[in-house]
N, CA, C and O atoms as CSV, one atom per row, in Angstrom:
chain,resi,resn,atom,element,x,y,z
A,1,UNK,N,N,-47.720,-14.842,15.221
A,1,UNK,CA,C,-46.415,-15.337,15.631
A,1,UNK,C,C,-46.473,-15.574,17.142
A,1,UNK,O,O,-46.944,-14.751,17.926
A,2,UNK,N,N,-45.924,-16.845,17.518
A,2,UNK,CA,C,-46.314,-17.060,18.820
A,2,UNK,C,C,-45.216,-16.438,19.938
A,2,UNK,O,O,-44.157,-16.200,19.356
A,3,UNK,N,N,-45.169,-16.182,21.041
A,3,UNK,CA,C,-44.195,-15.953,21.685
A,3,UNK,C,C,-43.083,-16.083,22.119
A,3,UNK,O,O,-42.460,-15.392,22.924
A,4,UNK,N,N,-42.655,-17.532,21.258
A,4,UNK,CA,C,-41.688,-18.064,21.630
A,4,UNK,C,C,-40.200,-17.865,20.528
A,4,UNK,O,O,-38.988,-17.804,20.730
A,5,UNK,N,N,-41.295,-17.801,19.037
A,5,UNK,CA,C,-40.830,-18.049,17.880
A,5,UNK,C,C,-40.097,-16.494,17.810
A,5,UNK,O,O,-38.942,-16.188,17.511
A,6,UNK,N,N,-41.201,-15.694,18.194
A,6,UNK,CA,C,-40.961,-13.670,18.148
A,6,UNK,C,C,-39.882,-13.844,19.475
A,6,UNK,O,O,-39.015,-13.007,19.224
A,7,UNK,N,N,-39.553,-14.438,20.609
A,7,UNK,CA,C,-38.357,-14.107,21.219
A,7,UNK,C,C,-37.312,-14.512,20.873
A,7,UNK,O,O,-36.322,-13.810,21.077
A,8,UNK,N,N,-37.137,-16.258,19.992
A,8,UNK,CA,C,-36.214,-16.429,19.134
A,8,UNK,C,C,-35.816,-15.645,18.126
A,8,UNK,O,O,-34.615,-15.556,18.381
A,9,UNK,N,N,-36.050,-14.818,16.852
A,9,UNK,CA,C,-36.308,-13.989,16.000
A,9,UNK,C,C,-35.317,-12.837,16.647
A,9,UNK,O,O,-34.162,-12.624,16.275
A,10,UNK,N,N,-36.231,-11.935,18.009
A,10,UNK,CA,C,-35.411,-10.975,18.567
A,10,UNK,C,C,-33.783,-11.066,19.329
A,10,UNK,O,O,-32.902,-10.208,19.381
A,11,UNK,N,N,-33.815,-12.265,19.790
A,11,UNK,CA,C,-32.539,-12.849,19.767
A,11,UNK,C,C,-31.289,-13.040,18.948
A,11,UNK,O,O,-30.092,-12.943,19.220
A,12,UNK,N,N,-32.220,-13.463,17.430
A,12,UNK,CA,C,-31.433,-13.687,16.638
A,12,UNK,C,C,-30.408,-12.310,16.215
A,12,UNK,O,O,-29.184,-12.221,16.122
A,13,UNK,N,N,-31.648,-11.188,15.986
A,13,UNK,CA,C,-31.237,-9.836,15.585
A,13,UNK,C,C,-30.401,-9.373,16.906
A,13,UNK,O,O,-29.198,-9.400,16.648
A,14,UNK,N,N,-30.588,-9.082,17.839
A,14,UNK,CA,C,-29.615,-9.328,18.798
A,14,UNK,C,C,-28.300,-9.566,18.520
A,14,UNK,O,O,-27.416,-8.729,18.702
A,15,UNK,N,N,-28.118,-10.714,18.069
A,15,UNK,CA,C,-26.564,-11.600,18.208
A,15,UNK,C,C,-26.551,-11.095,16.901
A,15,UNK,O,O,-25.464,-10.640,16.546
A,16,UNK,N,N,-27.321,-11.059,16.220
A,16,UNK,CA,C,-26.704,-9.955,14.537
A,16,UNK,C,C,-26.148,-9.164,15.059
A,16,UNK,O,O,-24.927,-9.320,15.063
A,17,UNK,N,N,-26.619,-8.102,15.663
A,17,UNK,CA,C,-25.763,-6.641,16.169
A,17,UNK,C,C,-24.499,-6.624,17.152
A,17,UNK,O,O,-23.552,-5.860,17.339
A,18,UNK,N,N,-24.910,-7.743,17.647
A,18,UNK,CA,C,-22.797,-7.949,18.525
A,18,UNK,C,C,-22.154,-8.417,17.248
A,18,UNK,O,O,-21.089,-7.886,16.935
A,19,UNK,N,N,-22.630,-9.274,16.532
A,19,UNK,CA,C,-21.507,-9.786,15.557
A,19,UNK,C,C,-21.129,-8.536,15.016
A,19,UNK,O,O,-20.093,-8.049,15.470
A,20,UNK,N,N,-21.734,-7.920,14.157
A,20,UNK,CA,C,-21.561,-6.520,13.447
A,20,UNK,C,C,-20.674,-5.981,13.890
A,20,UNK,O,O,-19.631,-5.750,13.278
A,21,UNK,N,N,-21.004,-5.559,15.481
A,21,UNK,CA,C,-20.308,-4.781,16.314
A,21,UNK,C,C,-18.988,-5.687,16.685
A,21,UNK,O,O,-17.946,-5.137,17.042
A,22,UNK,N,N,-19.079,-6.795,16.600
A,22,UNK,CA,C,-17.591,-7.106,16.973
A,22,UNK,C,C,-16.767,-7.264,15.396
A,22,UNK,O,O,-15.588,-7.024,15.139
A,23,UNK,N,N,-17.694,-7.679,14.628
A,23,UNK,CA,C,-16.880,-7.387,13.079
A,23,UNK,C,C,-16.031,-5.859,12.912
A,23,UNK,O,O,-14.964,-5.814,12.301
A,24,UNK,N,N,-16.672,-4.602,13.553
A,24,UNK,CA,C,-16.356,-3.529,13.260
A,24,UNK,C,C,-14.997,-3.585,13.810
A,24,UNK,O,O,-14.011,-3.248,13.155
A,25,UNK,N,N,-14.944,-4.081,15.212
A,25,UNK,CA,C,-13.736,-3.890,16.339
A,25,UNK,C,C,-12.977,-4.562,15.521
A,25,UNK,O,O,-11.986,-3.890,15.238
A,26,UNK,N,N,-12.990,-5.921,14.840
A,26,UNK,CA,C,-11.931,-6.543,14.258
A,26,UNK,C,C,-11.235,-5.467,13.096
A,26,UNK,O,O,-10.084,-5.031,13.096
A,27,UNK,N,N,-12.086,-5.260,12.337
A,27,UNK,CA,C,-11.978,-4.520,11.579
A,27,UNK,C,C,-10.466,-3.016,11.631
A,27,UNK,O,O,-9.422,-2.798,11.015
A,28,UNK,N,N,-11.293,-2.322,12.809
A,28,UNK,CA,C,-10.720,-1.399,13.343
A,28,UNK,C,C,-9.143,-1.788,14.178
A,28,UNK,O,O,-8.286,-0.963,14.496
A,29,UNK,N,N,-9.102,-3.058,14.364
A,29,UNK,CA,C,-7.739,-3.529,14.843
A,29,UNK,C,C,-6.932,-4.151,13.767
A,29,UNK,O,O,-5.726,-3.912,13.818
A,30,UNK,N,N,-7.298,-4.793,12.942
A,30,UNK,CA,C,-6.486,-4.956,11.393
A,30,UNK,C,C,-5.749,-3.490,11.199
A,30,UNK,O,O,-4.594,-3.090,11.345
A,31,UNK,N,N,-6.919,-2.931,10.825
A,31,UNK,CA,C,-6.455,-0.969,10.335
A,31,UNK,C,C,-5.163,-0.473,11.265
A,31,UNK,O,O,-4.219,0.239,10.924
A,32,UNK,N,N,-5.462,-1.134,12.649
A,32,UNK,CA,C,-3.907,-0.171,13.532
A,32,UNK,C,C,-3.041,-1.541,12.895
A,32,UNK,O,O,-2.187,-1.286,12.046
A,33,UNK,N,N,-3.194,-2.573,13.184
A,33,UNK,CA,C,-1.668,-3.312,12.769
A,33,UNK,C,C,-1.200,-3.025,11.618
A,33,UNK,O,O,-0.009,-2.720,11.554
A,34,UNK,N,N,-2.364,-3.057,9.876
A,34,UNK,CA,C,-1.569,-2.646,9.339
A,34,UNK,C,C,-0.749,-1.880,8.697
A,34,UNK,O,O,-0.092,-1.924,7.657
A,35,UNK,N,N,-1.081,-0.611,10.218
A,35,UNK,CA,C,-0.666,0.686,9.799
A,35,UNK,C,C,1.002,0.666,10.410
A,35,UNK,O,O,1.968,1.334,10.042
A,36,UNK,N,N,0.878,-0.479,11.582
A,36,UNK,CA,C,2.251,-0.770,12.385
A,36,UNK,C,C,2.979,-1.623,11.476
A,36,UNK,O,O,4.171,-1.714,11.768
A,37,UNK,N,N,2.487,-2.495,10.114
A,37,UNK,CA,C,3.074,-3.594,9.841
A,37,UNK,C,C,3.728,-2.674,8.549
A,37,UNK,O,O,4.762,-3.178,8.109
A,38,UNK,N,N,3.242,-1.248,7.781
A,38,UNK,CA,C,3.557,-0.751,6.790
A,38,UNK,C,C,4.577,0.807,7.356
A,38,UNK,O,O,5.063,1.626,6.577
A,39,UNK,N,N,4.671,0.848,8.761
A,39,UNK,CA,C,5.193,1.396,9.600
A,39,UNK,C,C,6.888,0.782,9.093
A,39,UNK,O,O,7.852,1.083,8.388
A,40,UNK,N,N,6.466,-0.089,9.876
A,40,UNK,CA,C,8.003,-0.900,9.541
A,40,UNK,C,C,8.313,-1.036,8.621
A,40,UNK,O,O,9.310,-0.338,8.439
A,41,UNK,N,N,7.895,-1.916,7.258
A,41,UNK,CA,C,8.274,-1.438,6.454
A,41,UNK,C,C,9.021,-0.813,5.632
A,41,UNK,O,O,9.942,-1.293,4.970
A,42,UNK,N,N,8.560,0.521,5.654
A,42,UNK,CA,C,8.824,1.807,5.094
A,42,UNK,C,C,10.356,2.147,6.044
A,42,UNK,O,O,11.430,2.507,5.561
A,43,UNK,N,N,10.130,1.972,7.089
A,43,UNK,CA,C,11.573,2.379,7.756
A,43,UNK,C,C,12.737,1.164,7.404
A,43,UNK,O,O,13.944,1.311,7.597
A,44,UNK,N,N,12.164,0.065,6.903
A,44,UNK,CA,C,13.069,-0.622,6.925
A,44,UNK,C,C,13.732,-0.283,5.324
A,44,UNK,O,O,14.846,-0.579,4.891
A,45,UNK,N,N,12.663,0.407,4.681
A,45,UNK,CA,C,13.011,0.280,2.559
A,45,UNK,C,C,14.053,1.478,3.242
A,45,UNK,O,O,15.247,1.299,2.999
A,46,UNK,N,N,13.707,2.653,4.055
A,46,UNK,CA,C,14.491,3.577,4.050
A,46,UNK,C,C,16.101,3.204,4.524
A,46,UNK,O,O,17.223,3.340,4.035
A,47,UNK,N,N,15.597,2.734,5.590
A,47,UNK,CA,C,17.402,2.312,6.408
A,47,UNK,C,C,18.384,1.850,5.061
A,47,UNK,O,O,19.269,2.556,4.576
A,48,UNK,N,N,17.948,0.350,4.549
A,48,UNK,CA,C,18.235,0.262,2.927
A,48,UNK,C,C,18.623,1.114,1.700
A,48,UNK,O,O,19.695,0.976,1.110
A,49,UNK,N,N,17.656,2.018,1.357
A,49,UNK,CA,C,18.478,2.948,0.561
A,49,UNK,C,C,19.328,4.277,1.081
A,49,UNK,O,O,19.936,5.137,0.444
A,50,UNK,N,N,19.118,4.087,2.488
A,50,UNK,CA,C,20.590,5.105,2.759
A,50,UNK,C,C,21.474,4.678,3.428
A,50,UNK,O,O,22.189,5.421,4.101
A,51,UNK,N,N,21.658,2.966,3.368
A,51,UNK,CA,C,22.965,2.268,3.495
A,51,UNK,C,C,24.418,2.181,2.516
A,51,UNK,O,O,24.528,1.745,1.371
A,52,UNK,N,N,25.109,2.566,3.113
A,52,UNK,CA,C,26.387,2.661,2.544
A,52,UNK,C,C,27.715,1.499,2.871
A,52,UNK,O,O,27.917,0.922,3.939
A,53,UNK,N,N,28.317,1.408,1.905
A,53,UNK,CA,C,29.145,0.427,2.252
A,53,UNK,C,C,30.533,1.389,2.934
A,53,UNK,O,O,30.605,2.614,2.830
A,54,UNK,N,N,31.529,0.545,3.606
A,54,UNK,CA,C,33.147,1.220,4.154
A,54,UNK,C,C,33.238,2.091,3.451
A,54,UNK,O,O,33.355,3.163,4.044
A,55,UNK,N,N,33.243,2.183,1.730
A,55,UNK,CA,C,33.834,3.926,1.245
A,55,UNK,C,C,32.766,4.419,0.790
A,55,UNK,O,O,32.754,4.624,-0.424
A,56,UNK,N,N,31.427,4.799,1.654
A,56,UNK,CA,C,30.662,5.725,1.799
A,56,UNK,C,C,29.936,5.456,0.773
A,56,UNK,O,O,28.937,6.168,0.667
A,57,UNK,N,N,30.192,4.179,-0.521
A,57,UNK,CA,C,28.997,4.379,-1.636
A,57,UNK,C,C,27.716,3.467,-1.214
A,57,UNK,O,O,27.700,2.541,-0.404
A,58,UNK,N,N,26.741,3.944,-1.924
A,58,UNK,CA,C,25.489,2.980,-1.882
A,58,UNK,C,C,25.204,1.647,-1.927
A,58,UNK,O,O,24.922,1.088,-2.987
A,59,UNK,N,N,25.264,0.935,-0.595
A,59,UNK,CA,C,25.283,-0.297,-0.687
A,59,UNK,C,C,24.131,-1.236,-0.784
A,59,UNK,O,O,24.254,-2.341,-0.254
A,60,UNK,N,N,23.178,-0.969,-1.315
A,60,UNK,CA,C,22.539,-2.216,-2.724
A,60,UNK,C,C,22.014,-1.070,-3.682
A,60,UNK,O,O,21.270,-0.100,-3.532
A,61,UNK,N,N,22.882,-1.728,-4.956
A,61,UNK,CA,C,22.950,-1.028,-6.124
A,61,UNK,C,C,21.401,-0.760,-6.930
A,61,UNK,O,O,21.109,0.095,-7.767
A,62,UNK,N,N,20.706,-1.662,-6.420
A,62,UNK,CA,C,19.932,-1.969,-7.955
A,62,UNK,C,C,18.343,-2.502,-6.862
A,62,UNK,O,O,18.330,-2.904,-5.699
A,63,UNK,N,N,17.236,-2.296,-7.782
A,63,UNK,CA,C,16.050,-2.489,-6.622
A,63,UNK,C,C,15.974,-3.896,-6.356
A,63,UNK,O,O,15.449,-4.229,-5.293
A,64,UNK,N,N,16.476,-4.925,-7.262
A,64,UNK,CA,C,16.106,-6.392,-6.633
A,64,UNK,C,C,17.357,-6.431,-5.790
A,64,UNK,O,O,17.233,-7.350,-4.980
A,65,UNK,N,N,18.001,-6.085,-5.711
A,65,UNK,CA,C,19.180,-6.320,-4.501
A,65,UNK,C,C,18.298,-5.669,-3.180
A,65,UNK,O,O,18.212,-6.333,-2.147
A,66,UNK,N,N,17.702,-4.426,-3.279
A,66,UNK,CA,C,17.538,-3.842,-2.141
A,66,UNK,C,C,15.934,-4.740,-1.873
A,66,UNK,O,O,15.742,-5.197,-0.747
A,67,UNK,N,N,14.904,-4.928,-2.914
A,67,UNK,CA,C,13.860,-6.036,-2.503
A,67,UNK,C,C,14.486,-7.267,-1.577
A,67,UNK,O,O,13.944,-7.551,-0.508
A,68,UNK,N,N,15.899,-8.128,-2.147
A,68,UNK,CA,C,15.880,-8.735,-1.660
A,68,UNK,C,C,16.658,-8.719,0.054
A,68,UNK,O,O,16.634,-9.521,0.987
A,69,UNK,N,N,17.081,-7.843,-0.084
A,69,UNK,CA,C,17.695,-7.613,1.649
A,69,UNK,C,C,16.557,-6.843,1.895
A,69,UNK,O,O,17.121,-5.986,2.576
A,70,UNK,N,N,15.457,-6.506,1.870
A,70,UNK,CA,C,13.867,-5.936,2.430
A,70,UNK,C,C,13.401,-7.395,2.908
A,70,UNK,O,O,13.246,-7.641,4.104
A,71,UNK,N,N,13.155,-8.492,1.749
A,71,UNK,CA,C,12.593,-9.331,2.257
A,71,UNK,C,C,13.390,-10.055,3.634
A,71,UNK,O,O,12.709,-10.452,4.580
A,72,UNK,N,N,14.535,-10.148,3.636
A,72,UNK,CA,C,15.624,-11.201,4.271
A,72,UNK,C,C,15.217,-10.284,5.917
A,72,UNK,O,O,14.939,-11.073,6.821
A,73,UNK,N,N,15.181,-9.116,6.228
A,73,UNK,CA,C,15.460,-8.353,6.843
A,73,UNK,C,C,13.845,-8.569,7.584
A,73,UNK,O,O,13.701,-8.995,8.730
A,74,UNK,N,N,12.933,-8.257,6.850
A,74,UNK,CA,C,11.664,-8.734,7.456
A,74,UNK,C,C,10.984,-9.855,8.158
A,74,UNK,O,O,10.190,-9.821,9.098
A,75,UNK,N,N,11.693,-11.307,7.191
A,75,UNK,CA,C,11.634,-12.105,7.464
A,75,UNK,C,C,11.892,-12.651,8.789
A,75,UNK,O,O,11.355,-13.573,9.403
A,76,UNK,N,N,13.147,-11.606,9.173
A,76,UNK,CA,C,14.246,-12.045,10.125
A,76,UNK,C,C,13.555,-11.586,11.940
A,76,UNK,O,O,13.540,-12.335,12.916
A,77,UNK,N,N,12.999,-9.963,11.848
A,77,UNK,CA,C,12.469,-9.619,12.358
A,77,UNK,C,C,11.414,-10.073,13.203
A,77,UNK,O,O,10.246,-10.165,12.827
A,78,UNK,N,N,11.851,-10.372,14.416
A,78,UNK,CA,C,10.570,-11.315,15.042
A,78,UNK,C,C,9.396,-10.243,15.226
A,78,UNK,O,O,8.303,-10.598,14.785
A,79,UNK,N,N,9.473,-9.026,15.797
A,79,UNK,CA,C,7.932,-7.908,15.609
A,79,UNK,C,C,7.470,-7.782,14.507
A,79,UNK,O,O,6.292,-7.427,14.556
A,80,UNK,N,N,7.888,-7.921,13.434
A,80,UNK,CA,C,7.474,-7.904,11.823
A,80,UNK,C,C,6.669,-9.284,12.009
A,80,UNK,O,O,5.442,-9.238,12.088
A,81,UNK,N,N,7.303,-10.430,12.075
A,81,UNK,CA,C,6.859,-11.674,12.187
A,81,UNK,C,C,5.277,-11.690,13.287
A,81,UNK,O,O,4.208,-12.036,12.785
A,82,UNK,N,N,5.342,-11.403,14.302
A,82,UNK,CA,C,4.540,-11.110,15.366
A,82,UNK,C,C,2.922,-10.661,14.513
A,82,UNK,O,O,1.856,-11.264,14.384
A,83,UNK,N,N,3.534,-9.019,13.963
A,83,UNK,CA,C,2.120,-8.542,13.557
A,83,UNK,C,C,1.784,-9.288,12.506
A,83,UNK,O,O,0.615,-9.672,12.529
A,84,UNK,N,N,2.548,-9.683,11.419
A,84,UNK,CA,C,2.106,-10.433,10.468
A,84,UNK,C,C,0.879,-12.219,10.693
A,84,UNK,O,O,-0.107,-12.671,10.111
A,85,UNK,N,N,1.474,-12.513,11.484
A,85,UNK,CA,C,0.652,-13.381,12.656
A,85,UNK,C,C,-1.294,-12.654,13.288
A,85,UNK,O,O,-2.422,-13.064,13.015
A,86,UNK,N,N,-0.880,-11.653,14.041
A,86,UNK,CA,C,-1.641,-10.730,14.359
A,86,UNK,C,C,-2.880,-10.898,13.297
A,86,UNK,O,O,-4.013,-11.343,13.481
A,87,UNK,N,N,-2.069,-10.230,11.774
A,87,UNK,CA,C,-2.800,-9.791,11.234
A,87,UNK,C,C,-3.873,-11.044,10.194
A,87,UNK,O,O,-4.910,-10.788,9.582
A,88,UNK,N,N,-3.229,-12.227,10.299
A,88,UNK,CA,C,-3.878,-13.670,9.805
A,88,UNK,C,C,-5.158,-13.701,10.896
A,88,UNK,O,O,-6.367,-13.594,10.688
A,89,UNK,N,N,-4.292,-13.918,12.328
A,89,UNK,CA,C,-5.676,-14.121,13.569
A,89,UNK,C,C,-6.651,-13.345,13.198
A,89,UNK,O,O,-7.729,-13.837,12.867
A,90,UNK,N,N,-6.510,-12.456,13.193
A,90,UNK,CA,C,-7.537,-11.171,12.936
A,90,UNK,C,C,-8.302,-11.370,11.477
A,90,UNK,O,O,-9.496,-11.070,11.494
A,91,UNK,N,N,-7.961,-11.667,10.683
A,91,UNK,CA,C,-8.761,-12.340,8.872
A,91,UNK,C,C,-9.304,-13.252,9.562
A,91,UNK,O,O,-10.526,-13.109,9.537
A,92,UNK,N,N,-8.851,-14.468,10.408
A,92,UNK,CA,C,-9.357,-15.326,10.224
A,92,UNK,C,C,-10.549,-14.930,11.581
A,92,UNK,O,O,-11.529,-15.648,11.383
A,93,UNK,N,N,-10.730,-14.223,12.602
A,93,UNK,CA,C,-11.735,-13.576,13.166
A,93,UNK,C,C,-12.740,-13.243,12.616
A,93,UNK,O,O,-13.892,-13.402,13.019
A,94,UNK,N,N,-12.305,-12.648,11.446
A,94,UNK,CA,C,-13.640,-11.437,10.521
A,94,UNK,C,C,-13.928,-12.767,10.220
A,94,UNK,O,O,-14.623,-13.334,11.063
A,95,UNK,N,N,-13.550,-13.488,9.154
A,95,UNK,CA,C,-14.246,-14.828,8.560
A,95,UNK,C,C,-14.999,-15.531,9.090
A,95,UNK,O,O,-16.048,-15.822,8.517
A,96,UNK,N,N,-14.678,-16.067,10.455
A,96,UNK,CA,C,-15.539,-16.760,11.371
A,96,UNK,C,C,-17.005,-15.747,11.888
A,96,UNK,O,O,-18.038,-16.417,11.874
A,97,UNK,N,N,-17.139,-14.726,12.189
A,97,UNK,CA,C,-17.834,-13.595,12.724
A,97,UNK,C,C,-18.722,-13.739,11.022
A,97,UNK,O,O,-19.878,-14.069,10.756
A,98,UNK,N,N,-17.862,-13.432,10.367
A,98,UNK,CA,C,-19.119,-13.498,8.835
A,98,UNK,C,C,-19.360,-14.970,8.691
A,98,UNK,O,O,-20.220,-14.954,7.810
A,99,UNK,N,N,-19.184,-16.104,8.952
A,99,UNK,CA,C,-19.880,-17.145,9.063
A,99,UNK,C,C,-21.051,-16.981,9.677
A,99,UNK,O,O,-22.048,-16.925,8.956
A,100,UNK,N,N,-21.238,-16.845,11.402
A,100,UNK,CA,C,-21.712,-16.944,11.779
A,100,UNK,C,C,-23.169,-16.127,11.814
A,100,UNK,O,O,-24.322,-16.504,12.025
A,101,UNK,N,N,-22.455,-14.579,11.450
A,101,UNK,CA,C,-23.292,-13.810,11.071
A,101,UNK,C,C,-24.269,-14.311,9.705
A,101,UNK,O,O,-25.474,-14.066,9.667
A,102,UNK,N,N,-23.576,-15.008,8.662
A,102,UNK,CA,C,-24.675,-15.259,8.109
A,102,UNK,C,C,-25.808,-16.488,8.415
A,102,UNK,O,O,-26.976,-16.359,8.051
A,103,UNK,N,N,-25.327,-17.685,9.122
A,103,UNK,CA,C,-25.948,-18.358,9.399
A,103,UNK,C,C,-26.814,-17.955,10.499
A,103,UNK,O,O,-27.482,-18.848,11.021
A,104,UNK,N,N,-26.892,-17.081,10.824
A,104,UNK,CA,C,-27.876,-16.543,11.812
A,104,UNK,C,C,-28.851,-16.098,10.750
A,104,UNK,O,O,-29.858,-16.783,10.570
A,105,UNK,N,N,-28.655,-15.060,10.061
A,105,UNK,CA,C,-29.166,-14.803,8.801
A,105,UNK,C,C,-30.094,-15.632,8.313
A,105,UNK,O,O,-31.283,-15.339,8.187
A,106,UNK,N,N,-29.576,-16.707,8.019
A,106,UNK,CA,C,-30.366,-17.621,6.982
A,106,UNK,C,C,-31.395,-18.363,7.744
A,106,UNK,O,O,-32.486,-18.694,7.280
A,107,UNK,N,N,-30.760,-18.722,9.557
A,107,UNK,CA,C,-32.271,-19.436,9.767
A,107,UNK,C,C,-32.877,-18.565,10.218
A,107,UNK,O,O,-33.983,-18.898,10.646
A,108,UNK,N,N,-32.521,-17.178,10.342
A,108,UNK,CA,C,-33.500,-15.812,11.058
A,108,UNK,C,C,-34.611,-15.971,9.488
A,108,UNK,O,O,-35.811,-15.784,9.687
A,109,UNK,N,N,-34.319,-16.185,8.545
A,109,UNK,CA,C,-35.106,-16.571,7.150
A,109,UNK,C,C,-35.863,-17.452,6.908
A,109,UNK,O,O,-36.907,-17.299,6.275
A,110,UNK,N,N,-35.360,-18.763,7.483
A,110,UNK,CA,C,-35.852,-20.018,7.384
A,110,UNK,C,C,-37.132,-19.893,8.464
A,110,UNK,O,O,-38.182,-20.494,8.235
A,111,UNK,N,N,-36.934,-18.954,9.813
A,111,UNK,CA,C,-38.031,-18.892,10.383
A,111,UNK,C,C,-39.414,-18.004,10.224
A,111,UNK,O,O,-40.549,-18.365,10.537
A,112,UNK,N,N,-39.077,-16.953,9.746
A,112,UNK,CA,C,-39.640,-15.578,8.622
A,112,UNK,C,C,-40.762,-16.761,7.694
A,112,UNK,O,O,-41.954,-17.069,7.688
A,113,UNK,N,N,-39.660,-17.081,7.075
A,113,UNK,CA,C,-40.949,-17.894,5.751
A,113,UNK,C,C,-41.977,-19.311,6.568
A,113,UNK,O,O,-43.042,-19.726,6.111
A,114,UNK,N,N,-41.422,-19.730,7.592
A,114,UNK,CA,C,-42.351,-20.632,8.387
A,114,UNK,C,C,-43.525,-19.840,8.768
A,114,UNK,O,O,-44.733,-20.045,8.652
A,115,UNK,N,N,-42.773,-18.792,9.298
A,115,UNK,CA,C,-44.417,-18.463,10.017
A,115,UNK,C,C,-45.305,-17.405,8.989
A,115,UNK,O,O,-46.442,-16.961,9.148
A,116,UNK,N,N,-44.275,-17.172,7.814
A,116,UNK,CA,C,-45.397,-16.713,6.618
A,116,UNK,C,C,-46.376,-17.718,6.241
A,116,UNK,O,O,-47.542,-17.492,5.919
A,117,UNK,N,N,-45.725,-18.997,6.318
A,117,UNK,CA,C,-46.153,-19.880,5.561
A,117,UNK,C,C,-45.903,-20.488,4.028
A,117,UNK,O,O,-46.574,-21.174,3.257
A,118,UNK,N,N,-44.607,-19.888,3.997
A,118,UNK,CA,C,-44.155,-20.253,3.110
A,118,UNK,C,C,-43.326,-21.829,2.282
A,118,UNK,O,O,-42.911,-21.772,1.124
């Protein structure tokens, strides 16, 4: 293997291991948003079932009433809106990072079997 081909090669593996390593970070930042995005949530199903109407009774009777003032309420929410955003950028990060990561892959392969001779 000539010297040029073996510093391309080590390169390649190289930029394998930042991708990895930046796949992980993405990774690890999905995990906090959607611990902030199920955060909310949950406080919002709660506020909901211990809403009461003027004479103190339970005001949404029934779970698709309270689904649907969950959804209306989320929707509405521009920080709900925000991480939900967040959390697309961030999919669509990992996706690109596993593109690339594999096409590194494949010609780190394509060069492997050249200089096997394959």
């Amino acid at each position: 293997m000539n010297s040029e081909l073996r510093s391309e090669l080590l390169g390649m593996v190289d930029r394998m291991a930042e991708l990895s390593k930046r796949m992980q970070e993405v990774r690890r930042e999905k995990l906090r948003v959607d611990d902030r995005v199920e955060a909310m949530r949950a406080k919002m199903v709660l506020e909901i079932a211990a809403a009461k109407d003027a004479k103190g009774r339970v005001a949404y009777r029934n779970e698709t009433l309270r689904q649907a003032v969950l959804a209306t309420r989320l929707k509405e929410d521009e920080a709900f809106r925000g991480l939900v955003e967040r959390l697309r950028d961030l999919e669509d990060d990992l996706a690109a990072l596993r593109i690339e990561r594999e096409r590194l892959e494949g010609r780190k392969q394509v060069l492997l079997a050249d200089v096997a001779g394959i």
